[in-house]
C-alpha positions in Angstrom: 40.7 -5.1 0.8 41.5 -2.5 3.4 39.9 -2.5 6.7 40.1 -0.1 10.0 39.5 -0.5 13.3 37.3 3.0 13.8 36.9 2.3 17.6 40.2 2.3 18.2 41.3 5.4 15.2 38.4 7.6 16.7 40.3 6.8 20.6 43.9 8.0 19.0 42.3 11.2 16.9 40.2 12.0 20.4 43.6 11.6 22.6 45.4 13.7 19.4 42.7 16.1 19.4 42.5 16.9 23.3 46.1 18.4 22.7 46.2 20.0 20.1 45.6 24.0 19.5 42.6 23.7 17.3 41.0 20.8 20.1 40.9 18.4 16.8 42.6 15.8 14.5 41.1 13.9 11.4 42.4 10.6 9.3 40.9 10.6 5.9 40.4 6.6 5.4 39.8 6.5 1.8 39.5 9.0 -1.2 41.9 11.3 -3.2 41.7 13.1 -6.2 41.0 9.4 -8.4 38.2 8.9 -6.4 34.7 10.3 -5.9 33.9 8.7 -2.3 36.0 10.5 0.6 35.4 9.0 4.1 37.5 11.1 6.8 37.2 10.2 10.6 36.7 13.7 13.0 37.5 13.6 15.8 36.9 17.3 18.1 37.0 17.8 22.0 34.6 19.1 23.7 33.0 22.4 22.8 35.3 22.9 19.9 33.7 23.0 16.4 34.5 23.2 12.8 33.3 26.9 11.4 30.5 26.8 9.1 31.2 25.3 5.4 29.8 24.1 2.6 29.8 20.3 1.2 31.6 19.9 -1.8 29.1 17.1 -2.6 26.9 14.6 -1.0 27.4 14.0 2.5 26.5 11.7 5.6 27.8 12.1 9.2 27.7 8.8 11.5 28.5 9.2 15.3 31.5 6.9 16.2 31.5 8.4 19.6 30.6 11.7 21.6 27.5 13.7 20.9 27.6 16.0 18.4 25.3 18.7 16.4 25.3 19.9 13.1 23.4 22.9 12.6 22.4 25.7 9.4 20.5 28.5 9.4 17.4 27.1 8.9 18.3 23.2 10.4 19.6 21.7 13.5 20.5 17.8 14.6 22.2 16.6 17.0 23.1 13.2 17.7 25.3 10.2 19.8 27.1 7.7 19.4 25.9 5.4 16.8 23.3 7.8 14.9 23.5 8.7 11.2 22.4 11.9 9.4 22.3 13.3 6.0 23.9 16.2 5.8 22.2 19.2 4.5 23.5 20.9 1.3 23.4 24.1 3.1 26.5 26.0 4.6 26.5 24.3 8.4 29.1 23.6 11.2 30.2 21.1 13.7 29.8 21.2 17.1 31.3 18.9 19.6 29.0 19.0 22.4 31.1 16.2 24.2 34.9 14.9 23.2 33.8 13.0 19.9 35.0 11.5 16.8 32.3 11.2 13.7 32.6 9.3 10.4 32.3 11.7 7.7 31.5 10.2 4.2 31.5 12.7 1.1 30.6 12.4 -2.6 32.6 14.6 -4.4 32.0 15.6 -8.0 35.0 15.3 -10.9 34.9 17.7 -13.4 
């Protein structure tokens, strides 16, 4: 087994994040190219976002910290720390409406 400390990954991404250019920083946890689960920590500062996109699978989006909303054309959700969402198969973005660090699981299909 493999465990993390998310609490204190999400606190280093955040401090990585508030200095870098793009105002974000990311540690995928587990998946690869064997694997069909991904689970990347997020972490963005403050009004920084990432551009609209499009799931390459299944998708959920848990809150580690921060309040953040996720938005489509036709959807909009935006939560704090702790909440969980379902991520719509829609092209959406990522909006950091606070510094913030999310939990971002993703099904992705092989072959």
């Amino acid at each position: 087994m493999q465990s993390t400390a998310l609490t204190d990954l999400a606190t280093r991404l955040l401090d990585e994040a508030r200095t870098a250019h793009s105002g974000r920083s990311a540690h995928t946890l587990h998946g690869s190219h064997e694997h069909h689960l991904r689970q990347t920590v997020i972490a963005l500062a403050a009004g920084r976002h990432l551009a609209e996109h499009n799931s390459p699978g299944e998708s959920t989006l848990q809150v580690l910290t921060g309040r953040v909303t996720v938005k489509s054309a036709t959807q909009s959700w935006t939560g704090g720390t702790g909440d969980h969402v379902i991520v719509t198969r829609e092209r959406h973005e990522l909006l950091a409406d606070e510094d913030s660090a999310v939990l971002l699981t993703v099904v992705v299909p092989r072959g």
